[in-house]
C-alpha positions as CSV (number, residue, x, y, z in Angstrom):
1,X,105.5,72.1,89.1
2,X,109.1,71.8,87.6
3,X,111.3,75.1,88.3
4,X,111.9,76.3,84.8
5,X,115.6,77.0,84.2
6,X,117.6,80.7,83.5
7,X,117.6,81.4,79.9
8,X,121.5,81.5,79.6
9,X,123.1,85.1,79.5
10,X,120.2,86.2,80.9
11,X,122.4,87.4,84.4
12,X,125.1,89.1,81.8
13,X,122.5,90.9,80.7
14,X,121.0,91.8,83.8
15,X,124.4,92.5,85.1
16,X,125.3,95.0,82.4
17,X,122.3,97.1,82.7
18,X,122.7,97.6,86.0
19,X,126.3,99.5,85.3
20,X,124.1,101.9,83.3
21,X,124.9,105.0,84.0
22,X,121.9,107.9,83.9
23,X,122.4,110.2,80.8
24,X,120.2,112.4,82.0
25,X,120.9,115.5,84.1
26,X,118.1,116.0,86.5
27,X,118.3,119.4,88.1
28,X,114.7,119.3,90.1
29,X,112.1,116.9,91.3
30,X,108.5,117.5,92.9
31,X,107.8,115.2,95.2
32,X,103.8,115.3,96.1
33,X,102.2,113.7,98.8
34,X,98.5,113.2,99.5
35,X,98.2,110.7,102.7
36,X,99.5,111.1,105.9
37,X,100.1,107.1,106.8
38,X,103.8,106.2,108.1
39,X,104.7,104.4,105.1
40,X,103.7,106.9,102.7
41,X,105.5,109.6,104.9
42,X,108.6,107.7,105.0
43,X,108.7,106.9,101.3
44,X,108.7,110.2,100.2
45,X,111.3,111.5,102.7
46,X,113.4,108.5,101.5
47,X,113.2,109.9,98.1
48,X,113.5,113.4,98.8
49,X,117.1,112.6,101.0
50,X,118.0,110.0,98.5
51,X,117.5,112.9,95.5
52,X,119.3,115.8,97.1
53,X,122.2,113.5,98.1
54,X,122.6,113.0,94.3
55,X,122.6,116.8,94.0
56,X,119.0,117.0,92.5
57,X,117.2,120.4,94.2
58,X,114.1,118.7,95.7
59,X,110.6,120.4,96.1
60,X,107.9,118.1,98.4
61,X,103.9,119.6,98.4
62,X,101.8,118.2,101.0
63,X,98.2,118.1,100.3
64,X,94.8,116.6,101.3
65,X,95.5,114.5,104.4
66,X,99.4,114.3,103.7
67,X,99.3,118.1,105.2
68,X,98.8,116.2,108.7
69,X,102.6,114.9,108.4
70,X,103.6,118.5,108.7
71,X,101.8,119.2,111.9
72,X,104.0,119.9,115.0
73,X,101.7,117.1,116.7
74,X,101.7,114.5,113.8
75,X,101.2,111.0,114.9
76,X,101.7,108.2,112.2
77,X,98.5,106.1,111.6
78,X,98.9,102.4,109.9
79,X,97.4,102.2,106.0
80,X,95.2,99.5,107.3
81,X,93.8,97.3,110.4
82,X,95.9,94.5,110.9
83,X,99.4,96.3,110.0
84,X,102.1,96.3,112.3
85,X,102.0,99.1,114.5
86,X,104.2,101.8,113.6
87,X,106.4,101.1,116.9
88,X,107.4,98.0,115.8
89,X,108.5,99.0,112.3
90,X,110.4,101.9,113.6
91,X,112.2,99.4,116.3
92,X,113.2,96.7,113.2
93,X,114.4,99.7,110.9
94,X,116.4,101.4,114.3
95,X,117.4,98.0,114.6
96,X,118.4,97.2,111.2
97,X,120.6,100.5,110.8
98,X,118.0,102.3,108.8
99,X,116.7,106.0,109.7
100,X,113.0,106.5,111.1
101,X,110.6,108.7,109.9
102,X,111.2,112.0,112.8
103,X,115.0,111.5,111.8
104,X,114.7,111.4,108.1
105,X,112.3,114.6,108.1
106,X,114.9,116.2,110.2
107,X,117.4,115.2,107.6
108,X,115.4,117.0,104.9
109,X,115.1,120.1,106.6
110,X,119.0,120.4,107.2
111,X,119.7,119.5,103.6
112,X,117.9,122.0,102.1
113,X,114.5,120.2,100.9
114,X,111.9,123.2,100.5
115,X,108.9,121.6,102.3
116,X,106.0,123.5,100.9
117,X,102.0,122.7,101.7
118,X,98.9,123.4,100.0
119,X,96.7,126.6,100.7
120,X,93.2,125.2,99.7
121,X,93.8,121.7,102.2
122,X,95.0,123.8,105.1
123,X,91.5,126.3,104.9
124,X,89.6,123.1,104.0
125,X,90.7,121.1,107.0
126,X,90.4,124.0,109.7
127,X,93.9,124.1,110.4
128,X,95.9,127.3,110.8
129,X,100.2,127.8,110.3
130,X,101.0,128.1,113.4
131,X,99.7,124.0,114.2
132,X,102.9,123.3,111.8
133,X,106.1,123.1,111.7
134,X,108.4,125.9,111.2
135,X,109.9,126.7,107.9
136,X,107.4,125.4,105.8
137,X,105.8,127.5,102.6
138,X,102.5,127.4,102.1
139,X,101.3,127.5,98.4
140,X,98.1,128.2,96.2
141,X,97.1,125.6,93.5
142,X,98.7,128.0,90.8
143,X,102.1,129.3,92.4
144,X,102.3,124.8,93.4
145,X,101.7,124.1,89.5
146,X,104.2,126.8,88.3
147,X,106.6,124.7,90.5
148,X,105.9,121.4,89.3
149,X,105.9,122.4,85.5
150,X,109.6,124.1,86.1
151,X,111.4,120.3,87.8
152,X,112.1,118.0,85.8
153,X,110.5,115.0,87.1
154,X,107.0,114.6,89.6
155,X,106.7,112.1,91.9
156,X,103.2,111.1,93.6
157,X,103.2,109.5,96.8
158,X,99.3,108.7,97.8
């Protein structure tokens, strides 16, 4: 099958949306996340320490299984059989420059990011506060949706 050709100006185009600047002021974000596998995890600390590096005040809610990710002994767990174990991806991302998961949640905590976990999946699960990490909030379903309806933007991550 023949390559079909650029439609030309197409890459001025492209080129000139990219130096778009965001009109919007964005004071707060909700970041919610409802899994506990590494990539998930990482994702959403990606976002939250790429948000409040922009100066947007960033709120993340654990819930379900994500509420594992908070627990003092959280071990990552692939999406699916056959992935690549979560060694390897953190070796290839150490060795590409990039930060790992235990040093981008660290990152979040000194920056500020309010870390906050859901009532109902702690009671649910069994768990108790004191299997999780310090410094973390732990919400009822209202006082998590008064939150979310005050930020101006919500993520989910699940």
């Amino acid at each position: 099958m023949p390559r079909k050709k650029i439609p030309k100006g197409l890459r001025e185009q492209y080129k000139k949306t990219m130096k778009r600047a965001i009109n919007k002021k964005v004071g707060a974000i909700t970041i919610i996340i409802t899994e506990d596998t590494y990539d998930k995890a990482i994702t959403a600390f990606n976002f939250a320490v790429s948000a409040i590096e922009m100066g947007i005040k960033v709120y993340m809610f654990f819930t379900a299984r994500g509420i594992n990710i908070l627990r003092k002994s959280y071990k990552p767990r692939r999406a699916k059989w056959g992935e690549a174990p979560i060694g390897w991806k953190e070796f290839f991302i150490k060795r590409r420059g990039g930060a790992t998961l235990g040093q981008l949640m660290y990152q979040a905590k000194d920056m500020g990011i309010q870390m906050n976990m859901c009532y109902s999946s702690m009671i649910s699960t069994g768990l108790e506060e004191k299997m999780f990490i310090n410094g973390i909030k732990i919400l009822t379903m209202p006082e998590f949706l008064q939150n979310a309806i005050e930020t101006d933007a919500n993520f989910l991550i699940g």
